[in-house]
Each structure stands twice: as structure tokens, then as C-alpha cells.
C-alpha positions in Angstrom: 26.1 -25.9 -18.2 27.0 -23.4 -15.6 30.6 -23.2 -14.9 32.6 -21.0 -12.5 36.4 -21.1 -12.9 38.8 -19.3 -10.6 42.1 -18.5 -11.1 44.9 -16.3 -9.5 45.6 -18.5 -6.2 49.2 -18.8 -5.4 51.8 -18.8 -2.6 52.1 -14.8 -1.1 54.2 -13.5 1.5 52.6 -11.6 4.5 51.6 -8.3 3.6 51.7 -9.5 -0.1 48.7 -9.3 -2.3 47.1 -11.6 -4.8 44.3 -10.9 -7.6 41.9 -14.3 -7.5 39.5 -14.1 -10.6 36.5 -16.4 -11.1 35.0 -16.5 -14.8 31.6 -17.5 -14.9 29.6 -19.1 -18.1 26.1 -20.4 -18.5 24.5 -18.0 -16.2 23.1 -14.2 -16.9 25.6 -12.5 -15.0 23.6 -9.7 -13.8 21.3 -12.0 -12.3 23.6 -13.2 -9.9 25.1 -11.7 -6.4 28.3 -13.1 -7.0 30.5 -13.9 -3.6 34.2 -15.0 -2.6 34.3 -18.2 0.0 37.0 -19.8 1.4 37.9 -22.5 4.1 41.0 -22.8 5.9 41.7 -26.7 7.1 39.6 -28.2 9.9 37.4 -24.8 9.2 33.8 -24.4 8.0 33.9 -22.5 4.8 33.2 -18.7 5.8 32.4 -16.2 3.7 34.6 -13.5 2.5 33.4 -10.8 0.3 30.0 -10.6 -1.7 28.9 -8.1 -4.7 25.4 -7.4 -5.9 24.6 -7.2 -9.4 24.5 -3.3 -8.9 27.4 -3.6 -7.5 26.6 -3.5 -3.5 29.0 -5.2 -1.6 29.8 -7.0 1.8 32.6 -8.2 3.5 33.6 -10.0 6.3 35.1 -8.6 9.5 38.6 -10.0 9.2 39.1 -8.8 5.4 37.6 -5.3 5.9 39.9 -3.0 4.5 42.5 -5.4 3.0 40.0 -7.1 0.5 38.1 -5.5 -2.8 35.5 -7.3 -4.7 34.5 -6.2 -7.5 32.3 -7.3 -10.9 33.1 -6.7 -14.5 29.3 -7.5 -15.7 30.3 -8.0 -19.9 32.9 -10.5 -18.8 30.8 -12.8 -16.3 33.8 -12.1 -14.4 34.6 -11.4 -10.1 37.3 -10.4 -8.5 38.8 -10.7 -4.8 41.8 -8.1 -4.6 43.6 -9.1 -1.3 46.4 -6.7 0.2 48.1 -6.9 3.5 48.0 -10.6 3.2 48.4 -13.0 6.6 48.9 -16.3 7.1 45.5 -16.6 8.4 44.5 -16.1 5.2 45.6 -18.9 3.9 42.9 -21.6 2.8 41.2 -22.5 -0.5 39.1 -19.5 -2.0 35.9 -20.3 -3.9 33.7 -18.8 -5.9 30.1 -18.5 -5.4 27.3 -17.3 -7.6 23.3 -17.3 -6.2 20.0 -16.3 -8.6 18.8 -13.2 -7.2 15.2 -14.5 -7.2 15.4 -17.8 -6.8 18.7 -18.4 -4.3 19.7 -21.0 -6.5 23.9 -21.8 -5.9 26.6 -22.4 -7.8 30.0 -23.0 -6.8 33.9 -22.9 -8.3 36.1 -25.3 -7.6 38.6 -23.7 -5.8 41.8 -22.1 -5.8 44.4 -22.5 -3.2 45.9 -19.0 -1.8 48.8 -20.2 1.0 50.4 -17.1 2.6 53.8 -17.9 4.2 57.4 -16.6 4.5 
């Protein structure tokens, strides 16, 4: 059974920082480009930050800079460091896994990162 469990959400200050983690199990890790998600309310749920198995990573405009992902393969686990926090980045934060080769998702159930003073 795959499972994908994130953790590290929490209420943050503007131009705080929070360290979300997502452990996954059930999957070869390495097979999977692993990718942070996250929808705001009354928003579609826009991607934030993606990592390769190698390592290769995207972002998206409005994180560039503030934002690290990053992969530690022998724990299954991802990462979204976020700096300079807004309140625009406020919204639920998921994690997202897809099969290299055959695009097949899986998704986390969410954790909630609310940035306000």
C-alpha cells in the first residue's frame, strides 16, 4: 500500500520559514519524481516545486528563490524548505509522487501551512 505522509505544516509569520516533509512507503523511491502541491481556498491546486530521482528540480515562478526541494533517496523522504514566507502562501501543501515510466500518481493528504501575523 503506497502511503505518502506529510508533516511540518504550521502557522508562520511573514518572512518566517517552515520545513514540510513528506515520508513515502510502498513505492521504490528512486523511481519516483517526487513534487510539492498546494491549493489556496477557491484555488486550483498549483504546483510548487518538483525533484527528479537524480535530483533535477523545478519550481514555480512565485517560490523561485524562497523555496528548496530536496530528496533524501534511503529515507523515501522530500522536503519543501520555504523562507521569506507570505501570506500568499498560505494554503494546504501536498505531496505528490509519479512512476517515472508509467505517470502513475500518488498523493499525500495534506498539510496546512497558514502564514499570518
Amino acid at each position: 500500500q503506497v502511503q505518502l505522509v506529510e508533516s511540518g505544516g504550521d502557522l508562520a509569520q511573514p518572512g518566517g520559514s517552515l520545513r514540510l516533509s513528506c515520508a513515502a512507503s510502498g513505492i521504490i523511491f528512486n523511481n519516483y519524481k517526487m513534487g510539492w502541491y498546494r491549493q489556496a481556498p477557491g484555488k486550483q491546486r498549483e504546483l510548487v516545486a518538483q525533484i527528479t530521482g537524480g535530483g533535477s528540480t523545478n519550481y514555480a515562478d512565485s517560490v523561485k528563490g524562497r523555496f528548496t526541494i530536496s530528496r533524501d533517496n534511503p529515507s523515501s523522504t522530500v522536503y519543501l524548505q520555504m523562507t521569506s514566507l507570505k501570506p500568499e502562501d498560505t494554503a494546504i501543501y501536498y505531496c505528490n509522487a509519479v512512476r517515472t515510466l508509467s505517470g502513475r500518481v500518488y498523493w499525500g493528504q495534506g498539510t496546512q501551512v497558514t502564514v499570518s501575523s
